[in-house]
N, CA, C and O atoms as a CHARMM CRD file, in Angstrom:
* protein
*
  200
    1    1 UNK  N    -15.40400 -17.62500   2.22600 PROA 1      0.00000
    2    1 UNK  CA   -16.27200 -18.42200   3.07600 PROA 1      0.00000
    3    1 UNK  C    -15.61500 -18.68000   4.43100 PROA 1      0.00000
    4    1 UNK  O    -16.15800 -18.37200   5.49200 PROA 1      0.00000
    5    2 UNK  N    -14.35400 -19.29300   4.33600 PROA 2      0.00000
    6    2 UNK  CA   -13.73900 -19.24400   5.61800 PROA 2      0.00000
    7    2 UNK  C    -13.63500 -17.39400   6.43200 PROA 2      0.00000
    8    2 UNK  O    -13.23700 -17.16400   7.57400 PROA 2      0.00000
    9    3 UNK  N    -13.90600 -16.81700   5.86900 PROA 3      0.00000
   10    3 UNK  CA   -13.56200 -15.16200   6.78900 PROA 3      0.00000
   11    3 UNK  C    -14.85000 -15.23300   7.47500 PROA 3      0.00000
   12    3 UNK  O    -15.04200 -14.47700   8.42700 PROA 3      0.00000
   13    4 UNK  N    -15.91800 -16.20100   7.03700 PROA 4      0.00000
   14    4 UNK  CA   -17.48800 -15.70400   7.32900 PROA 4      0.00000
   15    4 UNK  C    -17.41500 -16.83100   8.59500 PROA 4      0.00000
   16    4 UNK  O    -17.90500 -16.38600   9.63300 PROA 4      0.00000
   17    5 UNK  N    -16.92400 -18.12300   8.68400 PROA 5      0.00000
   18    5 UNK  CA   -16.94400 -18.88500   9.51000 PROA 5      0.00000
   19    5 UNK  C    -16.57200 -18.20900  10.66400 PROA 5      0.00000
   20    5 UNK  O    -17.20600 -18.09100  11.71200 PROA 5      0.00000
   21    6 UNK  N    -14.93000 -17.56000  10.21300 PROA 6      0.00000
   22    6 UNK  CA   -14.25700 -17.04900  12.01100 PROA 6      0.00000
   23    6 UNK  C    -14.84700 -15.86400  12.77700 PROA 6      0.00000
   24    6 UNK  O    -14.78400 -15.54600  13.96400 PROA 6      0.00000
   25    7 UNK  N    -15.68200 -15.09400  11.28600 PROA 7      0.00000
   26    7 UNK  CA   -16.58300 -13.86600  12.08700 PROA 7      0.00000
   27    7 UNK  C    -17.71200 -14.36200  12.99100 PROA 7      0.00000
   28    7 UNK  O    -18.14500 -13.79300  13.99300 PROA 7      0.00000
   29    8 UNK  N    -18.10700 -15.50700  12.46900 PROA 8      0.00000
   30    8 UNK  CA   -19.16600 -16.20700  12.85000 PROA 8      0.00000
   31    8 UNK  C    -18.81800 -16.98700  14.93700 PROA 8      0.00000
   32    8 UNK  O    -19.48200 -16.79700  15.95600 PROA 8      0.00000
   33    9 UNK  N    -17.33200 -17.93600  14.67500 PROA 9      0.00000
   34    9 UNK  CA   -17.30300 -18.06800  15.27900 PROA 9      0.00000
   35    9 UNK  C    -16.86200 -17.22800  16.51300 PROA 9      0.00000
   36    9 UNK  O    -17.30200 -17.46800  17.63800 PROA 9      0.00000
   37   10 UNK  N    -15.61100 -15.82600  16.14300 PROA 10     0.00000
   38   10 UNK  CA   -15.96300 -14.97400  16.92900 PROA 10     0.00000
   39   10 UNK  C    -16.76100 -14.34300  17.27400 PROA 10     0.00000
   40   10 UNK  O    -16.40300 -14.13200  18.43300 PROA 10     0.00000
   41   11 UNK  N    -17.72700 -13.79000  17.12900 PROA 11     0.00000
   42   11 UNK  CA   -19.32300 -13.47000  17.56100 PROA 11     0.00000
   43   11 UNK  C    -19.89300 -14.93400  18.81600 PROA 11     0.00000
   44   11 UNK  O    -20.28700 -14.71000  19.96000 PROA 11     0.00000
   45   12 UNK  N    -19.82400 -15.78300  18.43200 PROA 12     0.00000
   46   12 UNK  CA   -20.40500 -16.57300  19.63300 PROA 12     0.00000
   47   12 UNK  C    -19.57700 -16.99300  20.64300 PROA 12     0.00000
   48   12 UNK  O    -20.08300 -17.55000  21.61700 PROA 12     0.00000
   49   13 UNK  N    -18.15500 -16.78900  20.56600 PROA 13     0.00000
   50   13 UNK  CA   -17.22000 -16.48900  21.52200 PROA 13     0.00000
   51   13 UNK  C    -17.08600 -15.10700  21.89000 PROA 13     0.00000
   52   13 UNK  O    -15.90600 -14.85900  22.13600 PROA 13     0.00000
   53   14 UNK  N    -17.86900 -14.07300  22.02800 PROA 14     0.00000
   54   14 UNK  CA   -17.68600 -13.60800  22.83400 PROA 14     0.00000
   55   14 UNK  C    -19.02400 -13.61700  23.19200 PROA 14     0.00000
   56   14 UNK  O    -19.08000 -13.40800  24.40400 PROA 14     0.00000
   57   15 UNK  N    -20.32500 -13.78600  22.63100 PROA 15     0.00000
   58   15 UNK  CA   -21.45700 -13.93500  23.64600 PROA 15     0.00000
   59   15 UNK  C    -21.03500 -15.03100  24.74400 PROA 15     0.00000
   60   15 UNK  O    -21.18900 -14.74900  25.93200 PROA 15     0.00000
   61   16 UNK  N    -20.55200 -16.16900  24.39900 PROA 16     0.00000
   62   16 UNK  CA   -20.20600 -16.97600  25.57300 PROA 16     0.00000
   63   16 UNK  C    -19.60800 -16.92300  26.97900 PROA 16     0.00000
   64   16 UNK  O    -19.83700 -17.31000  28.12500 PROA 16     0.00000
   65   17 UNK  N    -18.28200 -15.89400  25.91300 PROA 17     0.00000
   66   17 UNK  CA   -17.14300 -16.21200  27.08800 PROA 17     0.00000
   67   17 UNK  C    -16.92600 -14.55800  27.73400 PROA 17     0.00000
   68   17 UNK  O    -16.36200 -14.28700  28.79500 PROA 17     0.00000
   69   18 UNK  N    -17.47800 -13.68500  26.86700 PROA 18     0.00000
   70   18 UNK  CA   -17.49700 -12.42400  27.31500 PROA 18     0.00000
   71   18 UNK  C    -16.57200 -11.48000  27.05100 PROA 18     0.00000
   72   18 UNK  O    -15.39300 -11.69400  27.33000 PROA 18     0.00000
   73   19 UNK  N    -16.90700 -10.51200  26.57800 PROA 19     0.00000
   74   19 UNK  CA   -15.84900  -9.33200  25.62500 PROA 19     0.00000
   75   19 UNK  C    -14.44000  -9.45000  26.54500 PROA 19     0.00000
   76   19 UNK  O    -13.47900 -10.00400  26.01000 PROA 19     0.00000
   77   20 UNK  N    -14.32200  -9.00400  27.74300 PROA 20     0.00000
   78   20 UNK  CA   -13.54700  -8.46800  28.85000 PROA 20     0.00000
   79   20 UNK  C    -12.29300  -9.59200  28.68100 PROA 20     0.00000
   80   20 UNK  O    -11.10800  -9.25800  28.65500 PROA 20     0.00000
   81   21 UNK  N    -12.77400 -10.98400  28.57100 PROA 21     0.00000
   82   21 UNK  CA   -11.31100 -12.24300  28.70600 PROA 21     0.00000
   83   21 UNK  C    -10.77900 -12.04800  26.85500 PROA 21     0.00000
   84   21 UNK  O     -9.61300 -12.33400  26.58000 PROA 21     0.00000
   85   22 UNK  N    -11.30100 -11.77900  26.23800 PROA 22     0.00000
   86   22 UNK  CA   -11.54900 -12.06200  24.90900 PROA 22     0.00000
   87   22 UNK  C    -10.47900 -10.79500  24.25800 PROA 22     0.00000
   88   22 UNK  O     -9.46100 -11.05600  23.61700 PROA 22     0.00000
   89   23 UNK  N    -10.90600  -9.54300  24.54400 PROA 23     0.00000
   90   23 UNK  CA   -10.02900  -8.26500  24.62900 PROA 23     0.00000
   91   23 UNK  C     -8.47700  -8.68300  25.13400 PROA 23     0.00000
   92   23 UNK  O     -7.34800  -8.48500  24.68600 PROA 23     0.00000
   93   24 UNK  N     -9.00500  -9.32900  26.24500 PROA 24     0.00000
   94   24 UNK  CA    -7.39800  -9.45900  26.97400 PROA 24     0.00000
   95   24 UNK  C     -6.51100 -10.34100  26.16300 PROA 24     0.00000
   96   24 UNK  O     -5.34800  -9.94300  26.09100 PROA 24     0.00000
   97   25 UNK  N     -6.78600 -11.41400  25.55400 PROA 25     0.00000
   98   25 UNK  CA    -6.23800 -12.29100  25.06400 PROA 25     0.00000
   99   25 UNK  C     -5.56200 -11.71800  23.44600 PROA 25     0.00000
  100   25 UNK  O     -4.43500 -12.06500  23.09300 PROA 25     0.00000
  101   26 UNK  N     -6.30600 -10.96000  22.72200 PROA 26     0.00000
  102   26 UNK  CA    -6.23900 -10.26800  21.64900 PROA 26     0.00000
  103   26 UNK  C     -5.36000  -9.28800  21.69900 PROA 26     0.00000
  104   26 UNK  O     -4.53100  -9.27100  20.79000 PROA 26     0.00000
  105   27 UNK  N     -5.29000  -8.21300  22.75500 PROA 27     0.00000
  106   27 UNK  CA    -3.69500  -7.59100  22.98200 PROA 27     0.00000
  107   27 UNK  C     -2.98900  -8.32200  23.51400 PROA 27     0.00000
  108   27 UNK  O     -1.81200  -8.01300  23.32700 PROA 27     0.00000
  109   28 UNK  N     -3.12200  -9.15800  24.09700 PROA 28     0.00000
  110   28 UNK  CA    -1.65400  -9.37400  24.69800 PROA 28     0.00000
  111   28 UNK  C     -0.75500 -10.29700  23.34200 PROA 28     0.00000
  112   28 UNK  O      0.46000 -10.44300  23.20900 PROA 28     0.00000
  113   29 UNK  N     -1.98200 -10.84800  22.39800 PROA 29     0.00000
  114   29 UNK  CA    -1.27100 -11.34700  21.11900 PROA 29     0.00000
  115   29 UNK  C     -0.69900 -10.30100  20.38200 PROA 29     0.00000
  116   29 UNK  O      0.36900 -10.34100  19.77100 PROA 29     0.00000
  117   30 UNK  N     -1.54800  -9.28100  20.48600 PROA 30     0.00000
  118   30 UNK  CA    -0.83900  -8.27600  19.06800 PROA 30     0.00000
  119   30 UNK  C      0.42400  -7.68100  19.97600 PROA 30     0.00000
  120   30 UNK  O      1.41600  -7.26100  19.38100 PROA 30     0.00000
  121   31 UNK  N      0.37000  -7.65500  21.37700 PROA 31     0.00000
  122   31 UNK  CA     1.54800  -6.86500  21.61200 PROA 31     0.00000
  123   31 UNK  C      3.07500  -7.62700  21.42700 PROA 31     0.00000
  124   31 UNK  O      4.21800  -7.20800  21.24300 PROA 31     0.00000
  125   32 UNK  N      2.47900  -8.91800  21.57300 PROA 32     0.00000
  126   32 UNK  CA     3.87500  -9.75700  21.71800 PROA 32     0.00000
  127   32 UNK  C      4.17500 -10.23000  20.39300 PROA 32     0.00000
  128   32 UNK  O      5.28800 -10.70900  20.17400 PROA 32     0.00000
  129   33 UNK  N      2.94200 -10.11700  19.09800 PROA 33     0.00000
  130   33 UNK  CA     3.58000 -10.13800  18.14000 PROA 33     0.00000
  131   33 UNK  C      4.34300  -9.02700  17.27000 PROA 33     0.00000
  132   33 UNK  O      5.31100  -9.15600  16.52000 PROA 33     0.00000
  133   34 UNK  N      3.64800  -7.97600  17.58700 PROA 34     0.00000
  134   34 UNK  CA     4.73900  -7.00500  17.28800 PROA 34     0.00000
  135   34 UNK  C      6.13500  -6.77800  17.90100 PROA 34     0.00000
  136   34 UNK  O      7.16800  -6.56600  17.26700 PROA 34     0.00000
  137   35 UNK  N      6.01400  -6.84800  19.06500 PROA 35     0.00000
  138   35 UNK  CA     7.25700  -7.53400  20.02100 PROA 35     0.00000
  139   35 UNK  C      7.72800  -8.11200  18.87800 PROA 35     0.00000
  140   35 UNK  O      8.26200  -7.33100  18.08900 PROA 35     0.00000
  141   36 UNK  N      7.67200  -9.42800  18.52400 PROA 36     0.00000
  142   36 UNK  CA     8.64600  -9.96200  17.50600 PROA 36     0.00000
  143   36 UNK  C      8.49800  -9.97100  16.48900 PROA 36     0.00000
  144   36 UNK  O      9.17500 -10.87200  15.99300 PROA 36     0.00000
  145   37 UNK  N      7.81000  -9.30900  15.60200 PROA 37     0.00000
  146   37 UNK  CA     8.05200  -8.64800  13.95600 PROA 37     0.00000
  147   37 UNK  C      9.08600  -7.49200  14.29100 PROA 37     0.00000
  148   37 UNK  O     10.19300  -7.60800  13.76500 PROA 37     0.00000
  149   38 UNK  N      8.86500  -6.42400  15.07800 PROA 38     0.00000
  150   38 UNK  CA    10.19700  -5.30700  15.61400 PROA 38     0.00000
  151   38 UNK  C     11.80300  -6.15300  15.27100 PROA 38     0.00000
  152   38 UNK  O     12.63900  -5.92400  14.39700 PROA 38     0.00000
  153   39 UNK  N     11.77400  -6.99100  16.16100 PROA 39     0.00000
  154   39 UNK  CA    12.33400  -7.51600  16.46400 PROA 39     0.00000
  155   39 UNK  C     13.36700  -8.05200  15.58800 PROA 39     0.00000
  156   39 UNK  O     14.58400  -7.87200  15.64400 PROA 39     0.00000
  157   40 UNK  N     12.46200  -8.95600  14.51300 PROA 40     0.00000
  158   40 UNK  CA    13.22900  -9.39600  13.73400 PROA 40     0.00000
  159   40 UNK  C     13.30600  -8.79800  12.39700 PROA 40     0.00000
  160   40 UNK  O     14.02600  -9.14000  11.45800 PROA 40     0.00000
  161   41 UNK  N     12.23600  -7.61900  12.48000 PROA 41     0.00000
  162   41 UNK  CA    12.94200  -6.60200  11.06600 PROA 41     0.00000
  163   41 UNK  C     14.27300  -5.98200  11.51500 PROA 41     0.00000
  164   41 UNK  O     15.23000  -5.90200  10.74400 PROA 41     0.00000
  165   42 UNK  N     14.31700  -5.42200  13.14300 PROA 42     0.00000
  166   42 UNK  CA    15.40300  -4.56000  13.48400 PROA 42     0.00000
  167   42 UNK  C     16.39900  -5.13600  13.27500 PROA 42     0.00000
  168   42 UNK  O     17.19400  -4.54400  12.54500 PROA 42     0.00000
  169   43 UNK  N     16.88000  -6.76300  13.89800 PROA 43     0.00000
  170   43 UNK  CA    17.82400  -6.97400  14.03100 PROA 43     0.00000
  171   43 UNK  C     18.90800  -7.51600  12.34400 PROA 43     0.00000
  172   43 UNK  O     20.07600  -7.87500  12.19000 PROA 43     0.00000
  173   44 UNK  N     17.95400  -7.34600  11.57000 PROA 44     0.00000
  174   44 UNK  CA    19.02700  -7.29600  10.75500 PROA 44     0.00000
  175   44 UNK  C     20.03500  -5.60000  10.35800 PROA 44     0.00000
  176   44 UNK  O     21.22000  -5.50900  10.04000 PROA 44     0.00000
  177   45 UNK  N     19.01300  -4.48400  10.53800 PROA 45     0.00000
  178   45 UNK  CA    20.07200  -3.55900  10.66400 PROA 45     0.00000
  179   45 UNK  C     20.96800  -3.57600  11.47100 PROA 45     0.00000
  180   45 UNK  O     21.75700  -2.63400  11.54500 PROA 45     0.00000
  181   46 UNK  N     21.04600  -4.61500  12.23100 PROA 46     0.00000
  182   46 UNK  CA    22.51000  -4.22300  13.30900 PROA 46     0.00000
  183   46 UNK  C     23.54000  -5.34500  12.89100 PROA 46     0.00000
  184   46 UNK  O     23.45100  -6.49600  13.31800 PROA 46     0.00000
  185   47 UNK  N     24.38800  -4.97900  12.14600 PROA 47     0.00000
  186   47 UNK  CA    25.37500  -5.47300  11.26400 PROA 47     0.00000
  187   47 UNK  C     26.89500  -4.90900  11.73800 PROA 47     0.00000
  188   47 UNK  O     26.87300  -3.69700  11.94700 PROA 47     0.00000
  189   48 UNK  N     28.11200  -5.49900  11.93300 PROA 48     0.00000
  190   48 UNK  CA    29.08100  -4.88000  11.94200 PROA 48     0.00000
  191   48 UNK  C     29.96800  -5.24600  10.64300 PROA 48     0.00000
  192   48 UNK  O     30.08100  -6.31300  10.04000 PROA 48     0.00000
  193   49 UNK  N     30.47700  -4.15200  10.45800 PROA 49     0.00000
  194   49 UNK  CA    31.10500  -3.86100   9.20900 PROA 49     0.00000
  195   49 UNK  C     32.97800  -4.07800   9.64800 PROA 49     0.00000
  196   49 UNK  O     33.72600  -3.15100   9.33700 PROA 49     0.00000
  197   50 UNK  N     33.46600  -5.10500  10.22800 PROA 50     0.00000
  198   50 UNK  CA    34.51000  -5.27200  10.80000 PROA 50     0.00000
  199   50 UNK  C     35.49800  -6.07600   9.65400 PROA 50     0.00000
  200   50 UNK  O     36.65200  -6.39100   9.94700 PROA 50     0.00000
């Protein structure tokens, strides 16, 4: 029920506010969250063995 609400409420956010701001906001999340999932899977392979 909640998946049907946010489809719901995304659908009238973007009739409102308009695909174009809406797009923008949506990559620039996925890019910066992959940015830091990378991030913090990589940095545990970098280990020194000293």
């Amino acid at each position: 029920m909640a998946q049907h609400t946010r489809a719901t409420w995304l659908a009238q956010a973007v009739q409102h506010q308009g695909s174009g701001d809406l797009l923008r906001v949506v990559l620039i999340v996925m890019v910066v969250g992959c940015a830091l999932t990378g991030w913090v899977l990589l940095r545990g392979y970098k280990r020194n063995d000293e």
